[in-house]
mmCIF file as Biopython writes it, N, C-alpha, C and O atoms, coordinates in Angstrom:
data_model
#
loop_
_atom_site.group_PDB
_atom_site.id
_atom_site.type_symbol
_atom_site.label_atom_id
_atom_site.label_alt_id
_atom_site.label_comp_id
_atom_site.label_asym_id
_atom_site.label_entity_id
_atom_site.label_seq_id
_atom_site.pdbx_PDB_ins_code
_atom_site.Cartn_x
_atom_site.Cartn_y
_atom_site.Cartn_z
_atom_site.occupancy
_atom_site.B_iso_or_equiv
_atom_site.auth_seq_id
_atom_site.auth_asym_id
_atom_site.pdbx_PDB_model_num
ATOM 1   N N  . UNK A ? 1  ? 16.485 -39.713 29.550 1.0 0.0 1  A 1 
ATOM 2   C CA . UNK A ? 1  ? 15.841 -40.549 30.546 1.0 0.0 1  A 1 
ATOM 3   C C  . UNK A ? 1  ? 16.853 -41.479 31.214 1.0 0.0 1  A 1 
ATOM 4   O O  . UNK A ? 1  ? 16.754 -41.927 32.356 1.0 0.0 1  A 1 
ATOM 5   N N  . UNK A ? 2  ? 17.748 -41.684 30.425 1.0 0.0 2  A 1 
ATOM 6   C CA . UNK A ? 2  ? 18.496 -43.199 31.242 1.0 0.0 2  A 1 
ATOM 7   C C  . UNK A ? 2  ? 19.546 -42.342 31.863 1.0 0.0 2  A 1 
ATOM 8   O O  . UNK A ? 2  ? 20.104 -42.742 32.884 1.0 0.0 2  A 1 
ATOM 9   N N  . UNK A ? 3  ? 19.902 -41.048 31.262 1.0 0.0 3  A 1 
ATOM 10  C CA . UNK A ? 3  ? 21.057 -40.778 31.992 1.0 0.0 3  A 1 
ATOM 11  C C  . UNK A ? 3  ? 20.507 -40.187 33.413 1.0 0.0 3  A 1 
ATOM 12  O O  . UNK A ? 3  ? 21.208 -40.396 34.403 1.0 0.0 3  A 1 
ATOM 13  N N  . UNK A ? 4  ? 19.346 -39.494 33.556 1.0 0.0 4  A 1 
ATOM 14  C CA . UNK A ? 4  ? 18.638 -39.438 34.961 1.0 0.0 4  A 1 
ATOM 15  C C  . UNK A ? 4  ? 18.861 -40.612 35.664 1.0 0.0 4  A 1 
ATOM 16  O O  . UNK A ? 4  ? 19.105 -40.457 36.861 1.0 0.0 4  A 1 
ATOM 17  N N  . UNK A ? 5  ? 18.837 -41.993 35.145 1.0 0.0 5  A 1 
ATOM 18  C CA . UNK A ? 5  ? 19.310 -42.992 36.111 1.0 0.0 5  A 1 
ATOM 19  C C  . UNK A ? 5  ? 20.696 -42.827 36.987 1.0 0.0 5  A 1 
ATOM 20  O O  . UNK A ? 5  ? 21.076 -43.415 37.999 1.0 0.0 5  A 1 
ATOM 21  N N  . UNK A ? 6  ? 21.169 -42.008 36.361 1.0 0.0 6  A 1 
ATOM 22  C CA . UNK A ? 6  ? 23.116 -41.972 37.068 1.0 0.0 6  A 1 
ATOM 23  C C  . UNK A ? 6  ? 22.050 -41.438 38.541 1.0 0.0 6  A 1 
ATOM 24  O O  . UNK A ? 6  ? 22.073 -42.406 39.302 1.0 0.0 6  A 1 
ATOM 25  N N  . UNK A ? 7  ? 21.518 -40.752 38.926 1.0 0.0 7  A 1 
ATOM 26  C CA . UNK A ? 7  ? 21.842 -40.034 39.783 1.0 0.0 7  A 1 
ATOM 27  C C  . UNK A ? 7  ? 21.533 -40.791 40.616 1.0 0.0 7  A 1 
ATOM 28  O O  . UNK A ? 7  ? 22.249 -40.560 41.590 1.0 0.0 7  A 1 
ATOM 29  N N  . UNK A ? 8  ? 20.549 -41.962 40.911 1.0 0.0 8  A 1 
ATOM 30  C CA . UNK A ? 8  ? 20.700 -43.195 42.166 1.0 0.0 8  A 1 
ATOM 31  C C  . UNK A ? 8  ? 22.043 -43.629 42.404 1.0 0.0 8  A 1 
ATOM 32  O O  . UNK A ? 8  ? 22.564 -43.785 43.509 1.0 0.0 8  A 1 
ATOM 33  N N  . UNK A ? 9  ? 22.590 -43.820 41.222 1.0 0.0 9  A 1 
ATOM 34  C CA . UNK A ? 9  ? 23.771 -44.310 41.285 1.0 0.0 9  A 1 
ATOM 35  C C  . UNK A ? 9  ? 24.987 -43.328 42.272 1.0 0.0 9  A 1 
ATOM 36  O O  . UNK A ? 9  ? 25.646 -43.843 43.175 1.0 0.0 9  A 1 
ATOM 37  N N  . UNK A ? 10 ? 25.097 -41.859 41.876 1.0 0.0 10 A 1 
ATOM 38  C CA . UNK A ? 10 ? 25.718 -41.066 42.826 1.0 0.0 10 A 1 
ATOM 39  C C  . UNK A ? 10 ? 25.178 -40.518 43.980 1.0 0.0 10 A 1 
ATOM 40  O O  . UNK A ? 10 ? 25.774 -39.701 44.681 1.0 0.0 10 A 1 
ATOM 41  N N  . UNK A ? 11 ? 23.985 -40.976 44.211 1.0 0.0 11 A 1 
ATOM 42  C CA . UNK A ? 11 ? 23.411 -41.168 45.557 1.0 0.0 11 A 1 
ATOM 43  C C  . UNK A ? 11 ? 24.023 -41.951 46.164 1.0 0.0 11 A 1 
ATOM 44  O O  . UNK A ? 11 ? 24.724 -41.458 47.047 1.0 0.0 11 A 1 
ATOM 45  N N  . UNK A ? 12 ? 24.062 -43.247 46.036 1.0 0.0 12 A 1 
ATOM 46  C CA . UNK A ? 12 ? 24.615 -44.186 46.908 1.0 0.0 12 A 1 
ATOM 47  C C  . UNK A ? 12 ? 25.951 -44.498 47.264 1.0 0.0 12 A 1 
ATOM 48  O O  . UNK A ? 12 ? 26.685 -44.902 46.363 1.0 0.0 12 A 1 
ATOM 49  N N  . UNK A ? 13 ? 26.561 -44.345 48.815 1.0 0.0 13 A 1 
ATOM 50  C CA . UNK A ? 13 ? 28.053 -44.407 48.752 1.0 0.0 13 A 1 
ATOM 51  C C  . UNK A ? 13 ? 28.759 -44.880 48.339 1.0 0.0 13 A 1 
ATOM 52  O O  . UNK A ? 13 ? 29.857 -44.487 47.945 1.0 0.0 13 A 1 
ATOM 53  N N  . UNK A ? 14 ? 28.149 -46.159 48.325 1.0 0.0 14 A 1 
ATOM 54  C CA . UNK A ? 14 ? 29.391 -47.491 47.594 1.0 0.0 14 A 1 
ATOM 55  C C  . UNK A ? 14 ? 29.455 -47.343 45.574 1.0 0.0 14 A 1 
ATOM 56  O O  . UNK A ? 14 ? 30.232 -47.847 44.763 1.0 0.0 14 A 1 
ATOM 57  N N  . UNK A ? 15 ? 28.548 -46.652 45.441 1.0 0.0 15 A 1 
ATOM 58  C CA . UNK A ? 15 ? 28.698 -46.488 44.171 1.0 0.0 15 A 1 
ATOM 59  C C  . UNK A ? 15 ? 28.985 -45.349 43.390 1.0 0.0 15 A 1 
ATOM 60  O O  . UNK A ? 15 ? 29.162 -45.369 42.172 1.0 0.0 15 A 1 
ATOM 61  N N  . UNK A ? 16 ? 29.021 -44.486 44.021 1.0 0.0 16 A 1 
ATOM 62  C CA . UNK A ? 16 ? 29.384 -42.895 43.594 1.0 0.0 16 A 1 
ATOM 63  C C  . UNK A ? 16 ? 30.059 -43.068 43.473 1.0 0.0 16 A 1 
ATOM 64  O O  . UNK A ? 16 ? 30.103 -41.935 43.953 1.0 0.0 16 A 1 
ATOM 65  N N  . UNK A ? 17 ? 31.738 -43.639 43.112 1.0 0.0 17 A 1 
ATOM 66  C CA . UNK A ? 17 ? 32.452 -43.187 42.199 1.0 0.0 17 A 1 
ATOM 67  C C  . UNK A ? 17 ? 32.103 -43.519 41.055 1.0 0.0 17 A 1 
ATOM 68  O O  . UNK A ? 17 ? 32.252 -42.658 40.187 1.0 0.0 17 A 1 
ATOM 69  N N  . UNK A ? 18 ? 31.666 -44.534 40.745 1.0 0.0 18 A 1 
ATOM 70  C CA . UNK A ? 18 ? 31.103 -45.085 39.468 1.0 0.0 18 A 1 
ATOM 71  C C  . UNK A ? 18 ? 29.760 -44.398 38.871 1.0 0.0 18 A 1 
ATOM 72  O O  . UNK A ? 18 ? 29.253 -44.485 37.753 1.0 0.0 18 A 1 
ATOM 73  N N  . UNK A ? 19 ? 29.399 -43.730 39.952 1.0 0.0 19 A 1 
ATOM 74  C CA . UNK A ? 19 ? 28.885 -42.315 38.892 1.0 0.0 19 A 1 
ATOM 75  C C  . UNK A ? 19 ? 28.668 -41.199 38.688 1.0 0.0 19 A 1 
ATOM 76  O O  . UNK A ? 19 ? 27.759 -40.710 38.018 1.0 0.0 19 A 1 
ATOM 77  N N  . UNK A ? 20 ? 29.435 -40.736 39.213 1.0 0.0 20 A 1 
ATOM 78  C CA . UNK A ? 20 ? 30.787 -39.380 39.133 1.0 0.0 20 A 1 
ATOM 79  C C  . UNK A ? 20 ? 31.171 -39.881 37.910 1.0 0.0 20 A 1 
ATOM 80  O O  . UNK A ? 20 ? 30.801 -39.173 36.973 1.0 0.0 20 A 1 
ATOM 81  N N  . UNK A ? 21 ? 31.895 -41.033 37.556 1.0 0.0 21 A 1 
ATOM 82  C CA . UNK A ? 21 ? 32.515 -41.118 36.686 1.0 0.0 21 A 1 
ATOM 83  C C  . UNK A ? 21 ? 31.872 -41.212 35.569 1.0 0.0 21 A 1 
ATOM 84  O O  . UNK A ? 21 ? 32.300 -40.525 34.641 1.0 0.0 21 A 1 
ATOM 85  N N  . UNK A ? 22 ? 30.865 -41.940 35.370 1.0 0.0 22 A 1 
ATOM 86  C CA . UNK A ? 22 ? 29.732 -42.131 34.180 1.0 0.0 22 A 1 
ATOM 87  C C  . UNK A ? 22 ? 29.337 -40.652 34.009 1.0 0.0 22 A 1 
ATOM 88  O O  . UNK A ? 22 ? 29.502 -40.385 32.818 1.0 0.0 22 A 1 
ATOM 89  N N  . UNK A ? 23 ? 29.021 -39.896 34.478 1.0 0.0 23 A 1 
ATOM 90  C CA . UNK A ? 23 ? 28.588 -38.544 34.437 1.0 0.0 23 A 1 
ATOM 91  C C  . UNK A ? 23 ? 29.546 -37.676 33.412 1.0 0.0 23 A 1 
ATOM 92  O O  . UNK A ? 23 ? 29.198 -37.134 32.363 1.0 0.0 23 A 1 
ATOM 93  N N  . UNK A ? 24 ? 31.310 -37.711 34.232 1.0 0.0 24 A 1 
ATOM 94  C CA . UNK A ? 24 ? 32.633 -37.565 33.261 1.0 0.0 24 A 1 
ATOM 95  C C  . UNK A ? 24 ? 32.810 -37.702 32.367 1.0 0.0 24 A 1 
ATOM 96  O O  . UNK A ? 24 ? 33.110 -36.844 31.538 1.0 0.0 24 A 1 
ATOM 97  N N  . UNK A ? 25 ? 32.690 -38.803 32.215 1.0 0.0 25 A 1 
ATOM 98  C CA . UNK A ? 25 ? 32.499 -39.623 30.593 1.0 0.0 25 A 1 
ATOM 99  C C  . UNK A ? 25 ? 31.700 -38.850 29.564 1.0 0.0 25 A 1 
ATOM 100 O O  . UNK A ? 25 ? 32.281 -38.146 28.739 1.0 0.0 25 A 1 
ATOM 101 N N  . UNK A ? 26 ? 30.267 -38.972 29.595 1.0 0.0 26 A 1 
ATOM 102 C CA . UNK A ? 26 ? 29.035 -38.352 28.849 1.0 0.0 26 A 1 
ATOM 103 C C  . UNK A ? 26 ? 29.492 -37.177 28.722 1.0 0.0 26 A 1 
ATOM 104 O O  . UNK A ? 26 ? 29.275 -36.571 27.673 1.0 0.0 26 A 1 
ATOM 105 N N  . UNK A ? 27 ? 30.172 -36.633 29.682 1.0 0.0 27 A 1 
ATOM 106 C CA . UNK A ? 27 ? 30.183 -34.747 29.495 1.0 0.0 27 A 1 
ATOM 107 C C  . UNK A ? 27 ? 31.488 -34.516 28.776 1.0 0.0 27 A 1 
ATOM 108 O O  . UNK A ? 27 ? 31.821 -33.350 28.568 1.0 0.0 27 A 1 
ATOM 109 N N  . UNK A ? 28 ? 32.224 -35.457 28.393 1.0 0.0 28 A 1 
ATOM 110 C CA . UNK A ? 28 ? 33.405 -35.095 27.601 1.0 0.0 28 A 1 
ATOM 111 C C  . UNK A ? 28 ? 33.287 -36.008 26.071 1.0 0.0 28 A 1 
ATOM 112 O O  . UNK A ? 28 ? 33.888 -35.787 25.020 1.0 0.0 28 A 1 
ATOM 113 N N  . UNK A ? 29 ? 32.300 -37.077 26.383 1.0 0.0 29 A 1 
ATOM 114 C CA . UNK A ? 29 ? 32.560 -37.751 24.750 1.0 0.0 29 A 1 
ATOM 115 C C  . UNK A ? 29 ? 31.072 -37.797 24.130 1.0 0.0 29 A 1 
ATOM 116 O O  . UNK A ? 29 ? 30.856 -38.211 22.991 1.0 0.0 29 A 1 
ATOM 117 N N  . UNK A ? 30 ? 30.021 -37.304 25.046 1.0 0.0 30 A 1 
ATOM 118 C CA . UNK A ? 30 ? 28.734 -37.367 23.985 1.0 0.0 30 A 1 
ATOM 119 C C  . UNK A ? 30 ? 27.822 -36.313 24.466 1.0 0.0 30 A 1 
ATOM 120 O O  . UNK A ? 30 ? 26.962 -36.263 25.346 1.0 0.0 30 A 1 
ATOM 121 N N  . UNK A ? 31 ? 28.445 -35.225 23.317 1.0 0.0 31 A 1 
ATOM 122 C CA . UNK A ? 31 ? 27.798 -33.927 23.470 1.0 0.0 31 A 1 
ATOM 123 C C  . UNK A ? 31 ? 26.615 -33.456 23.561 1.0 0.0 31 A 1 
ATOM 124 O O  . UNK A ? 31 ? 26.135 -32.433 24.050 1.0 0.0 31 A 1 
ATOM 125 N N  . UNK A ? 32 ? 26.150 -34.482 22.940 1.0 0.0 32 A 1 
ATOM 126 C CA . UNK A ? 32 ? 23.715 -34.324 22.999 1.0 0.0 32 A 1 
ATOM 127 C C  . UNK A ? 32 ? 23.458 -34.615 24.290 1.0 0.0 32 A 1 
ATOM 128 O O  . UNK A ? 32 ? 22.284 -34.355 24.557 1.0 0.0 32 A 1 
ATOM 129 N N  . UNK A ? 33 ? 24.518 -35.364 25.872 1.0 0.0 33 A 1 
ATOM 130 C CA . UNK A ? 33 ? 23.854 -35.243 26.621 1.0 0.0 33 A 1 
ATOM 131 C C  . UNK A ? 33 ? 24.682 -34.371 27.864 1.0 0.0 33 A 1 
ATOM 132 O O  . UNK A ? 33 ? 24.475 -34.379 29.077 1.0 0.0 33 A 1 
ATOM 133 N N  . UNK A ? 34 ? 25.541 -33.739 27.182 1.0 0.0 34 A 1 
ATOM 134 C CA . UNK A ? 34 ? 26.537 -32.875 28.363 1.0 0.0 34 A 1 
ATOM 135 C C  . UNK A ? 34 ? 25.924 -31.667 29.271 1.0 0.0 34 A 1 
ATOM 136 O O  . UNK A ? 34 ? 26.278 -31.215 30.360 1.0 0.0 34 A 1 
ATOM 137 N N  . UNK A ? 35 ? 24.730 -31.285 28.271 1.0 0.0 35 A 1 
ATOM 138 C CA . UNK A ? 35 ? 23.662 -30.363 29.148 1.0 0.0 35 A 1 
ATOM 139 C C  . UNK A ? 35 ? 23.328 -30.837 30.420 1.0 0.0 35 A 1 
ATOM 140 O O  . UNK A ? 35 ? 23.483 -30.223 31.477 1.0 0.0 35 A 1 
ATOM 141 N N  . UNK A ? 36 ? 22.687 -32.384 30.214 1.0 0.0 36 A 1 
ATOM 142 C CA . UNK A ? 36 ? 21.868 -33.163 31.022 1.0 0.0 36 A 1 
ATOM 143 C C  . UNK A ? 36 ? 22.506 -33.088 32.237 1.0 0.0 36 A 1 
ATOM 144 O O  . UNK A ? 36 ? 22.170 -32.588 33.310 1.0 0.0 36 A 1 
ATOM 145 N N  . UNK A ? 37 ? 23.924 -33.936 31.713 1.0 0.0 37 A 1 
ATOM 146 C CA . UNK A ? 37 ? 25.016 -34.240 32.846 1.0 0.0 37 A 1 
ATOM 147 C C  . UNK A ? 37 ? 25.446 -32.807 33.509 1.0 0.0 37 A 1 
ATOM 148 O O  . UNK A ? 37 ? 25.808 -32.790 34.686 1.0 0.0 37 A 1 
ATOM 149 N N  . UNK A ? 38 ? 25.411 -31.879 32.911 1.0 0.0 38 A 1 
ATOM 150 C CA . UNK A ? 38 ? 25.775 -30.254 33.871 1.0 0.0 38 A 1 
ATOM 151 C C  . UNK A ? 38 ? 24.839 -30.038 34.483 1.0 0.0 38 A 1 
ATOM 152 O O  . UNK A ? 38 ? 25.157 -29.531 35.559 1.0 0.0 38 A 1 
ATOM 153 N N  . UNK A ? 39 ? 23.245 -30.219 34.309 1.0 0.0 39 A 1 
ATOM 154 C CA . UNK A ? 39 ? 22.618 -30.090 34.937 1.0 0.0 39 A 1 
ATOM 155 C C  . UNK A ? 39 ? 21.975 -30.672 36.597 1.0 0.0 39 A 1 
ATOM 156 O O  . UNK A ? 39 ? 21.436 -30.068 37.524 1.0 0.0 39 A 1 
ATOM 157 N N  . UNK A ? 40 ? 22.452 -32.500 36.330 1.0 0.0 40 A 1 
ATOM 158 C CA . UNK A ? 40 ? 22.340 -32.948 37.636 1.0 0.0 40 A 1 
ATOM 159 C C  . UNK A ? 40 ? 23.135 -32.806 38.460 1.0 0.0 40 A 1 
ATOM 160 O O  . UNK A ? 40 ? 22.805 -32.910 39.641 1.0 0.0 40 A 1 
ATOM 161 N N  . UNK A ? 41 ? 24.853 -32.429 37.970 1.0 0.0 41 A 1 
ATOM 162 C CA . UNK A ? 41 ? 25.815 -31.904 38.891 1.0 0.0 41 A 1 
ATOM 163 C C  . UNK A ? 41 ? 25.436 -30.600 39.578 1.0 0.0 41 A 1 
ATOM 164 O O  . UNK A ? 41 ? 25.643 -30.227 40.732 1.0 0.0 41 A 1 
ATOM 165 N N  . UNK A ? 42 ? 24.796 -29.982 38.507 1.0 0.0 42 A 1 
ATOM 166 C CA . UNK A ? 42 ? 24.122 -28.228 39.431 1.0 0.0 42 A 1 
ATOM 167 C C  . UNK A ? 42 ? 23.483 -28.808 40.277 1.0 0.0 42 A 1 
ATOM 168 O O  . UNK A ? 42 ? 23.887 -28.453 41.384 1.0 0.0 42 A 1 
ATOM 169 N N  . UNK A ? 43 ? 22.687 -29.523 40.343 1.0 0.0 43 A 1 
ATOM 170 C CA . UNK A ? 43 ? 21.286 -30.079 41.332 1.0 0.0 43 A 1 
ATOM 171 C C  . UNK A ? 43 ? 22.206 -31.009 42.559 1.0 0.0 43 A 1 
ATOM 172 O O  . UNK A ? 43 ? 21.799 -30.775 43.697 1.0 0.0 43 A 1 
ATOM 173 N N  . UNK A ? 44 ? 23.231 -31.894 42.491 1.0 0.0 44 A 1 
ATOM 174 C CA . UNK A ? 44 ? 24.217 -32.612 43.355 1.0 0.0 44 A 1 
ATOM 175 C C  . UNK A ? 44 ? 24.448 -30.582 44.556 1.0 0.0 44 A 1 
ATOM 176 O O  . UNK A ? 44 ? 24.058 -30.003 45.569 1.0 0.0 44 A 1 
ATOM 177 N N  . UNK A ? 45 ? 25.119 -30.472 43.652 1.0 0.0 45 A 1 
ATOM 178 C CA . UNK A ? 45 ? 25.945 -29.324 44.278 1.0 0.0 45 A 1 
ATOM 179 C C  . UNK A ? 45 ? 24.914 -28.423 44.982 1.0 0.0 45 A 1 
ATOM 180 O O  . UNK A ? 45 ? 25.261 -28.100 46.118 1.0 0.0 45 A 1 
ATOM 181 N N  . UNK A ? 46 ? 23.473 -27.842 44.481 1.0 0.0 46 A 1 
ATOM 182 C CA . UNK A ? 46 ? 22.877 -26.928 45.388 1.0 0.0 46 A 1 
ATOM 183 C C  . UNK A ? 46 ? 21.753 -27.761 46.447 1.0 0.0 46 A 1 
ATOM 184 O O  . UNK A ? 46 ? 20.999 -27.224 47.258 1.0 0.0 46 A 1 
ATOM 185 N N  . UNK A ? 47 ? 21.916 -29.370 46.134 1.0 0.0 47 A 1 
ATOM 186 C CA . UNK A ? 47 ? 20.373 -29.572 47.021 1.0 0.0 47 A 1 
ATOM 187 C C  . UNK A ? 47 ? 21.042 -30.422 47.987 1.0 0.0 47 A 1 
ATOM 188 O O  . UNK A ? 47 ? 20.484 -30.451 49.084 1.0 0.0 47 A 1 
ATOM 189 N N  . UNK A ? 48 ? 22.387 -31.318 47.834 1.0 0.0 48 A 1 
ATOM 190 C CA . UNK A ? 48 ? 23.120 -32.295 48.504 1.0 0.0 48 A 1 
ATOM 191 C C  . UNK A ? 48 ? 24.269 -32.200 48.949 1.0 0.0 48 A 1 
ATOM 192 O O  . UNK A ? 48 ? 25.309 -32.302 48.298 1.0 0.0 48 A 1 
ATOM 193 N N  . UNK A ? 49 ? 24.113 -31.927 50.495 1.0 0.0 49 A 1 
ATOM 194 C CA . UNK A ? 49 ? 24.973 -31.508 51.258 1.0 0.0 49 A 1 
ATOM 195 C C  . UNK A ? 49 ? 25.988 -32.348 50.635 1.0 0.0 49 A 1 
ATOM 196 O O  . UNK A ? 49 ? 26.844 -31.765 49.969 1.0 0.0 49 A 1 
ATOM 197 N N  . UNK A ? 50 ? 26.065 -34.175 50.779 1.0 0.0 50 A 1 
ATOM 198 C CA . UNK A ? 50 ? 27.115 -35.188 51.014 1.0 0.0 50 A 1 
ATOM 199 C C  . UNK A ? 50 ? 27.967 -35.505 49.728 1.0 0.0 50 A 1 
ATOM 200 O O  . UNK A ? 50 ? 28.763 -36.424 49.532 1.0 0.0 50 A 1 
ATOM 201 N N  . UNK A ? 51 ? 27.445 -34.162 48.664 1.0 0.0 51 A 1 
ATOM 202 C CA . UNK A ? 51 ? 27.905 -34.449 47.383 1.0 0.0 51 A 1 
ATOM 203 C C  . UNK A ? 51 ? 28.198 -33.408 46.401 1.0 0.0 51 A 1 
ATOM 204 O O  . UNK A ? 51 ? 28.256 -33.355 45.172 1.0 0.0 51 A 1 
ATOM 205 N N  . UNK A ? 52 ? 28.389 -32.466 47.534 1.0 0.0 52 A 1 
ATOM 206 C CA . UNK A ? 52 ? 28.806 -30.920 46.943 1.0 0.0 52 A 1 
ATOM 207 C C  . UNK A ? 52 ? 30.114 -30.621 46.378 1.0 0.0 52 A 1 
ATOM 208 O O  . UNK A ? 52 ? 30.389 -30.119 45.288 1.0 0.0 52 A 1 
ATOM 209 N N  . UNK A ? 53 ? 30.903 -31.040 47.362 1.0 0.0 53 A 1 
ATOM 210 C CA . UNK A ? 53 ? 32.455 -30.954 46.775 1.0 0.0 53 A 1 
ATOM 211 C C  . UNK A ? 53 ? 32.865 -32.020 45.653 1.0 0.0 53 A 1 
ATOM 212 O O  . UNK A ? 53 ? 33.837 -31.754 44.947 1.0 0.0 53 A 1 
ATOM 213 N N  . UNK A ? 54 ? 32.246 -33.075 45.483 1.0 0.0 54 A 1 
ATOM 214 C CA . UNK A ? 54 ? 32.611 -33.807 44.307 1.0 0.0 54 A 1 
ATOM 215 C C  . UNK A ? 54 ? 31.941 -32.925 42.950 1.0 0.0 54 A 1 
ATOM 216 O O  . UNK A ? 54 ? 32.541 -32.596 41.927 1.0 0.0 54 A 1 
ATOM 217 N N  . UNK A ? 55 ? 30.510 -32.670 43.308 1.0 0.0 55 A 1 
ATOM 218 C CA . UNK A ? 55 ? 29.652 -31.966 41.860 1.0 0.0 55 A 1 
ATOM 219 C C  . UNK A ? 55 ? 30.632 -30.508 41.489 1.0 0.0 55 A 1 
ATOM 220 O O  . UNK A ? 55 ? 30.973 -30.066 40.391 1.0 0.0 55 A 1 
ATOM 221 N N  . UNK A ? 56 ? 30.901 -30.007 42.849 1.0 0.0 56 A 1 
ATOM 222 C CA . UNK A ? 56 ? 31.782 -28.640 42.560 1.0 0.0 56 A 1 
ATOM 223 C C  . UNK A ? 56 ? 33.043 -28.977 41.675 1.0 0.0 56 A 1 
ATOM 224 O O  . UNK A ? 56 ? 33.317 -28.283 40.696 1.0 0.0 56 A 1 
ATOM 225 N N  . UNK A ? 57 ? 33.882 -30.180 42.090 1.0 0.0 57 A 1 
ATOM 226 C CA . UNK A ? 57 ? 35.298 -30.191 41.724 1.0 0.0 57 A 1 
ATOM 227 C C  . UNK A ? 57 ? 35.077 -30.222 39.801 1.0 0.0 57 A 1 
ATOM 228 O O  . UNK A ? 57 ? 35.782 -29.526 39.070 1.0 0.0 57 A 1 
ATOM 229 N N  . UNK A ? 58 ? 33.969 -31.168 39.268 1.0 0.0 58 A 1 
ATOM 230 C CA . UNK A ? 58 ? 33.621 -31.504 37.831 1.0 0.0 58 A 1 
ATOM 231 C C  . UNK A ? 58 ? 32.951 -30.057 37.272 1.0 0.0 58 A 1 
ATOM 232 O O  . UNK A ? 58 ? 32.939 -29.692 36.096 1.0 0.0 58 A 1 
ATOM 233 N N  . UNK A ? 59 ? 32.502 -29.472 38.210 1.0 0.0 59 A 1 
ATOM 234 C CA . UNK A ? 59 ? 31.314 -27.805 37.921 1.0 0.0 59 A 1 
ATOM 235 C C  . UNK A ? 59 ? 32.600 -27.243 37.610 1.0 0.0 59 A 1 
ATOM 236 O O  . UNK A ? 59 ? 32.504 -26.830 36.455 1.0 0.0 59 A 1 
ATOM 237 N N  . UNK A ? 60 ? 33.723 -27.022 38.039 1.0 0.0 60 A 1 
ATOM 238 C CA . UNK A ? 60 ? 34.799 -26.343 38.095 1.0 0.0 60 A 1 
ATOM 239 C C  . UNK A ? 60 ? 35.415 -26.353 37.229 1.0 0.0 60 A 1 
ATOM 240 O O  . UNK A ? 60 ? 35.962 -25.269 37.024 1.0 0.0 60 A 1 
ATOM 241 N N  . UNK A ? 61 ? 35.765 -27.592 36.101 1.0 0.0 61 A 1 
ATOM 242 C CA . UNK A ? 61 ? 36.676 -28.148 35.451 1.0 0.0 61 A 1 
ATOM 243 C C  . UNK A ? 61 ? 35.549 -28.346 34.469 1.0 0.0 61 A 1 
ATOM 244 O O  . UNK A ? 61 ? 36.017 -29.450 34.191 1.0 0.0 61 A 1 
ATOM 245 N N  . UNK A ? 62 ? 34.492 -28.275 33.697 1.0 0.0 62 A 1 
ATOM 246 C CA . UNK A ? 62 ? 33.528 -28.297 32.588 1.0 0.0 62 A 1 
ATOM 247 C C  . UNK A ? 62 ? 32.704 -26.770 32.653 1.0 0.0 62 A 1 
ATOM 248 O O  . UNK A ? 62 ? 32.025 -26.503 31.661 1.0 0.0 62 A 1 
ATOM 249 N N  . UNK A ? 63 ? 32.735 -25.820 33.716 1.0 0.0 63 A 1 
ATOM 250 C CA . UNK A ? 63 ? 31.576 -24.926 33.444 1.0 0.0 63 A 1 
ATOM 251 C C  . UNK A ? 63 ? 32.794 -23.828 34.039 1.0 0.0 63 A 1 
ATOM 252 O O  . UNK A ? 63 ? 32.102 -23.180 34.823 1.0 0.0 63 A 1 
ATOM 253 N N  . UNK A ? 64 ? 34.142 -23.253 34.133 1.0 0.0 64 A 1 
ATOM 254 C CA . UNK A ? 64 ? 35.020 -22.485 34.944 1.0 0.0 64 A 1 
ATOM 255 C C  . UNK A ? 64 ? 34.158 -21.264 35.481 1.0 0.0 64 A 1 
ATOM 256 O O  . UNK A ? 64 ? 33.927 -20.881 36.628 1.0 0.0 64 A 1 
ATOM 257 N N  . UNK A ? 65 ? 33.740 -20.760 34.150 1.0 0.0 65 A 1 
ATOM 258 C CA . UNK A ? 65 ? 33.254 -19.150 33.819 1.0 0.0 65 A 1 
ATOM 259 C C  . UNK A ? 65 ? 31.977 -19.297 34.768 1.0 0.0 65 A 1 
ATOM 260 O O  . UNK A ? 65 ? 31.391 -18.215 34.797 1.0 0.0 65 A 1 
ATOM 261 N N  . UNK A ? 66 ? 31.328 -20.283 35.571 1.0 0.0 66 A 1 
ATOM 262 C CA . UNK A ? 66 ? 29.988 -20.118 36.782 1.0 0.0 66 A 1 
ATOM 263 C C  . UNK A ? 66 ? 31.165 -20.628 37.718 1.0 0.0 66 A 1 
ATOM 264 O O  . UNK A ? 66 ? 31.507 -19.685 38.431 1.0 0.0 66 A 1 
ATOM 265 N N  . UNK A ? 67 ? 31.881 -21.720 37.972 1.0 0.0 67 A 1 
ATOM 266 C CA . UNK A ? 67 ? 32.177 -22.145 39.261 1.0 0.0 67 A 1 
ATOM 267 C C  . UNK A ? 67 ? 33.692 -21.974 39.471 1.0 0.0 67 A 1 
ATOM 268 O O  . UNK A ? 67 ? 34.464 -22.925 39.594 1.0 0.0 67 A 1 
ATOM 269 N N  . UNK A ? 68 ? 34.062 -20.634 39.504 1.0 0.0 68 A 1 
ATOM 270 C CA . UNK A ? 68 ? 35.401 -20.613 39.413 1.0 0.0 68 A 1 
ATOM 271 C C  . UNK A ? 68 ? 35.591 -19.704 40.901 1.0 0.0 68 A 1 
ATOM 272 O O  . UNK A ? 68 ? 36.715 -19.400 41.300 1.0 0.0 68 A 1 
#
């Protein structure tokens, strides 16, 4: 539930790096929610034009074998 909160957060311009990065984080140091976090980057990347190439560059570098 709370990590669904990131995604206002990488909605908004002034704050998307800060959660891009929170997203980074979770998907490399706390494995019970790295699903979660792969999953809203899939959803960044196929529904949001203004946030495709950032969700792609992390899809690329955590999932190779789909976004390579």
């Amino acid at each position: 539930e709370l990590v669904g909160k990131l995604k206002s957060l990488c909605i908004d311009p002034e704050r998307s790096a800060l959660g891009f990065q929170s997203l980074q984080f979770l998907v490399i140091y706390k494995p019970p929610v790295k699903g979660v976090c792969l999953e809203i980057l899939k959803d960044f990347y196929e529904n949001n034009e203004d946030l495709k190439e950032r969700a792609l560059g992390l899809l690329k570098k955590y999932l190779p074998e789909e976004y390579s």
